[in-house]
C-alpha positions in Angstrom: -23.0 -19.2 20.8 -19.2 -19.2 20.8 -16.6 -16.6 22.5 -13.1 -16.0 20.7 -10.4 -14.5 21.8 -7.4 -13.4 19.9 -4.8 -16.1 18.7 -1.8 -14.6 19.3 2.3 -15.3 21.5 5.0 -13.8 21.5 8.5 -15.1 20.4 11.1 -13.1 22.3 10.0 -9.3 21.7 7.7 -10.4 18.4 4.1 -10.6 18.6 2.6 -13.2 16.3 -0.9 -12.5 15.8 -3.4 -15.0 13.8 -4.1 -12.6 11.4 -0.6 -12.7 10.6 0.0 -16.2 10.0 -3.1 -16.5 7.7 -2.0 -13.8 5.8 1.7 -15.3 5.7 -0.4 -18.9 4.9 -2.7 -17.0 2.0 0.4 -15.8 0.1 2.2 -19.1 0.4 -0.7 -20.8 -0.9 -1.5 -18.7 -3.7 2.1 -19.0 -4.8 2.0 -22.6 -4.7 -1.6 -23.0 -6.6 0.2 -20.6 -9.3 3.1 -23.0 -9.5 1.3 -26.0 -10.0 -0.9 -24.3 -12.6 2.2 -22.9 -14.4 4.1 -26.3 -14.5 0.5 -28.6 -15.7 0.4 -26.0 -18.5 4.1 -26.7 -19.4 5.0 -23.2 -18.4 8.1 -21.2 -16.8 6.9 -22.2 -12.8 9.5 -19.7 -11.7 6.6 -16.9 -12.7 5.1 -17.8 -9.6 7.5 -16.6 -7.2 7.7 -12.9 -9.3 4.4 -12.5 -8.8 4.1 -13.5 -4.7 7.2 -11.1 -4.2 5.1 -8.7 -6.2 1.7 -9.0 -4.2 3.3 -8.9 -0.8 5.0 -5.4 -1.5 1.9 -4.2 -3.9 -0.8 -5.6 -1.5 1.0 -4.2 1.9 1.4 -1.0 0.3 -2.2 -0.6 -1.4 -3.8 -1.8 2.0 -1.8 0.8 3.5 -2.4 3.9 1.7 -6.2 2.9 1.0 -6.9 3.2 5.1 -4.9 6.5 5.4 -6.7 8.2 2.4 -10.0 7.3 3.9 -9.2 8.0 7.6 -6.1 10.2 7.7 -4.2 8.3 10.3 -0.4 9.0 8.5 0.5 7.1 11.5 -0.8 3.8 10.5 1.9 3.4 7.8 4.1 2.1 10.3 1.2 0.5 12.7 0.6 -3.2 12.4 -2.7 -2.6 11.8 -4.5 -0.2 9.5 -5.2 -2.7 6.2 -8.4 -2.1 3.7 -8.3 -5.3 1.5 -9.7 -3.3 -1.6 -6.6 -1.2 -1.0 -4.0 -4.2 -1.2 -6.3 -5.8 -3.9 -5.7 -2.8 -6.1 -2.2 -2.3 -4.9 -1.2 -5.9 -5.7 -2.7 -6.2 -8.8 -0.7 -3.2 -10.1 2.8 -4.2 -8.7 2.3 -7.7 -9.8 1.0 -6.6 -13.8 4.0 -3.9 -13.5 6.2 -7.1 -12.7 4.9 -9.2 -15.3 5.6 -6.1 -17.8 8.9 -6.1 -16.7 9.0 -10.2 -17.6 7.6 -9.3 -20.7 4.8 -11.6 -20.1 1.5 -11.3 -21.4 -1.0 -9.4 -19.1 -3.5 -11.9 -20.2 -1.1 -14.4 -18.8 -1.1 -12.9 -15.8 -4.6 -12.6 -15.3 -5.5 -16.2 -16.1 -2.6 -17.8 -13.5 -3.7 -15.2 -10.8 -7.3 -15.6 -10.8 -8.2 -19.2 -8.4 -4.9 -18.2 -6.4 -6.6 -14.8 -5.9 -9.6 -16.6 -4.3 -8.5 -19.2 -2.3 -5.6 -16.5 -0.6 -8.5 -14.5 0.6 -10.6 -17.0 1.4 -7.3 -17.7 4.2 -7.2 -14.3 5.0 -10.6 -14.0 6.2 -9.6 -16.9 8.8 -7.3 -14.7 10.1 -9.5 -11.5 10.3 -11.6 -14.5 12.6 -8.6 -15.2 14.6 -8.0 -11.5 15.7 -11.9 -10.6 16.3 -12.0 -7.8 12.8 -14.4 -7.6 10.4 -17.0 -9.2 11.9 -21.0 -8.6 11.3 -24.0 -7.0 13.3 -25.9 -8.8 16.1 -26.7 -12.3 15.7 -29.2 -15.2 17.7 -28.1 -17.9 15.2 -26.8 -20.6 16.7 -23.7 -20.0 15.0 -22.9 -16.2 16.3 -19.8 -15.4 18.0 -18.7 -13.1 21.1 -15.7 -11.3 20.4 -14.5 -9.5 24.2 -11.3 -8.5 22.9 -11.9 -8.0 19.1 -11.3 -5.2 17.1 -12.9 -3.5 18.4 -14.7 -5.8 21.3 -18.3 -6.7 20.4 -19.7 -4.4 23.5 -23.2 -3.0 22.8 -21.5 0.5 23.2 -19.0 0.2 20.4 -21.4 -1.5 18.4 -23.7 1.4 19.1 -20.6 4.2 18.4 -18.4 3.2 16.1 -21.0 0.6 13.4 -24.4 2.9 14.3 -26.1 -0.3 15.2 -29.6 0.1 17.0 -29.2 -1.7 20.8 -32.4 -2.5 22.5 -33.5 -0.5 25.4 -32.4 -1.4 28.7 -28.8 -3.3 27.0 -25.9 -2.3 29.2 -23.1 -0.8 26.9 -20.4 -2.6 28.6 -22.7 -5.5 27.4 -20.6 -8.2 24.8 -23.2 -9.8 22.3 -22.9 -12.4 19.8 -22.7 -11.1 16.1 -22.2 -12.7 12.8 -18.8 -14.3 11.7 -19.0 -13.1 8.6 -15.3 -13.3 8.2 -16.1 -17.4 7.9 -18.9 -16.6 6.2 -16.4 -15.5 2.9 -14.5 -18.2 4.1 -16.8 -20.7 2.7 -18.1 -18.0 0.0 -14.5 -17.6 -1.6 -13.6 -21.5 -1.3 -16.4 -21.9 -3.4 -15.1 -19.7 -5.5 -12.2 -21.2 -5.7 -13.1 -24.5 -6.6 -15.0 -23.0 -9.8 -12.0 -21.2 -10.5 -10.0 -24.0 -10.5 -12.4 -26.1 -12.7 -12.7 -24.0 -15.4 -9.1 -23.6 -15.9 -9.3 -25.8 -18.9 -11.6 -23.5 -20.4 -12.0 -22.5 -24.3 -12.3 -18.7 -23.9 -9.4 -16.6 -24.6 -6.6 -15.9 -22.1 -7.5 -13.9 -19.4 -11.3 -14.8 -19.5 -10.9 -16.1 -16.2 -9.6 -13.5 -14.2 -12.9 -11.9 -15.1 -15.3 -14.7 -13.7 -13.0 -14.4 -10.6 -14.1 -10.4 -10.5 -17.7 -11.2 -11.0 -18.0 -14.1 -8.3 -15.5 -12.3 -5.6 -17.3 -8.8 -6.1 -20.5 -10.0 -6.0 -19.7 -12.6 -2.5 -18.4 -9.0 -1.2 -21.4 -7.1 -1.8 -23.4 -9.3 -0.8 -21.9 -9.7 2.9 -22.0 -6.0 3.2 -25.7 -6.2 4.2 -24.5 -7.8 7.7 -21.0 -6.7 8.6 -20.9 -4.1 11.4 -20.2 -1.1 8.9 -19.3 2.6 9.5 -19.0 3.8 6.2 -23.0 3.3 5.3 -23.9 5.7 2.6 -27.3 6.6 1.3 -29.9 3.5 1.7 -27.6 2.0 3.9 -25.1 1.3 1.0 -21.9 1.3 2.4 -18.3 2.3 0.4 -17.1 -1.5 -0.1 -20.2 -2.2 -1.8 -20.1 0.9 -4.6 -16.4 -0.6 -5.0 -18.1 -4.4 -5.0 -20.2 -3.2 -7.8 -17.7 -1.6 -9.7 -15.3 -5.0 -9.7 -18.1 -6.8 -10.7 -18.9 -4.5 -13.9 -15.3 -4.8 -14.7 -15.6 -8.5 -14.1 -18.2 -8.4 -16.7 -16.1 -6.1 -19.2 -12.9 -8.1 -18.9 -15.2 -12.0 -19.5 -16.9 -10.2 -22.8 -13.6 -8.7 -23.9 -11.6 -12.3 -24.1 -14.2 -14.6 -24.1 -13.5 -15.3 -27.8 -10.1 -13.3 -28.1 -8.7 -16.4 -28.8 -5.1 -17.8 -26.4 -2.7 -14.9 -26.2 0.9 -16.1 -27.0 2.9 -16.9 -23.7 6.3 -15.0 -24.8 9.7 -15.8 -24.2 9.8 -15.6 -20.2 6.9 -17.9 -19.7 7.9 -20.1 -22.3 11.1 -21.5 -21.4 11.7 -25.1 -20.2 10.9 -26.0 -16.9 14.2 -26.9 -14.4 
């Protein structure tokens, strides 16, 4: 059993948190996997850039108004917290394909550059959601579980108990802190997985854009799957909660988008992504 605290300091009057960082390192990386794809398959690099200006203001935004639609909270817009990854998922995806139209590039193209970047950003991410004590799962005896005094919120027997429903033993004092899953690492490993397959099957002989589709079906389904262990307030009926209806409905587009390019043969790159590299 392990107890973390928040990773965070101060420079002068800024507060750098972990979650921060990783979230600074997960765009940087993605942009740089995109890069590297775009020049091996003798395309415009510079694409890469668009598009990780493009899913910084999309995914800020979309994580934004995704957490005050379901909770209300108008302040959070101008809180550093306050972030639903389905939110900035969404929202990214639509700034950076609004982008791309604006290039005049192929959505396909898009979709195919996007997808292992996609997986391995979030896979960083999730370190950070570790770093800061959020998102993690329900009471754990694994030798693995993790004490979070100061998370968010603490892992106290009474908030688990308030704020995630989850059934304390009798006689468990609620100012209690017990160990509970890190599921946040547990996606870690899940979406570097991913990742890797991702980035194998980039030489693949589907049509453009097939891959963004096997990335919906493997990150929806490592999502849903979680679910069934993250300390959850939004359980629905059978204990379903929201993120997993949404988990679901990724991985049925997952499944739509594979069957609709899988032999739609490779989509032209168009006069942006087509012109020499520097």
């Amino acid at each position: 059993m392990t107890t973390v605290y928040p990773f965070n300091f101060h420079v002068g009057p800024l507060n750098v948190t972990g979650y921060g960082i990783m979230l600074m390192v997960g765009f940087l990386v993605g942009g740089w996997l995109m890069d590297r794809d775009l020049r091996e398959r003798g395309l415009h690099p510079e694409y890469a850039a668009d598009m990780t200006v493009a899913a910084v203001i999309g995914g800020v935004l979309g994580a934004k108004l995704w957490f005050v639609a379901a909770t209300g909270e108008l302040s959070s817009l101008f809180s550093r917290g306050g972030l639903v990854w389905y939110g900035g998922f969404l929202g990214g995806v639509a700034v950076v394909l609004l982008n791309g139209g604006r290039l005049k590039v192929p959505m396909r193209w898009t979709m195919e550059i996007t997808a292992p970047a996609l997986a391995a950003a979030y896979a960083l991410g999730r370190i950070g959601c570790f770093l800061v004590g959020d998102d993690y799962g329900v009471p754990s005896s694994l030798p693995w579980a993790v004490q979070f005094p100061q998370g968010i919120p603490p892992t106290t027997a009474g908030n688990l108990a308030r704020d995630f429903h989850v059934a304390i033993p009798a006689g468990v004092s609620p100012e209690t802190v017990l160990a509970v899953h890190p599921t946040q690492l547990y996606e870690t490993l899940a979406m570097v997985g991913v990742f890797m397959v991702l980035w194998r099957l980039r030489g693949h002989r589907h049509g453009t854009g097939w891959l963004f589709g096997i990335y919906l079906m493997l990150a929806g389904t490592e999502r849903f799957l979680v679910e069934f262990i993250r300390a959850k307030e939004d359980r629905l009926f059978g204990g379903v909660s929201l993120a997993q209806l949404t988990a679901l409905a990724i991985v049925l587009t997952g499944a739509v988008v594979t069957a609709r390019f899988k032999n739609a043969g490779a989509a032209a790159p168009g006069p942006y992504l087509s012109r020499p590299q520097a």
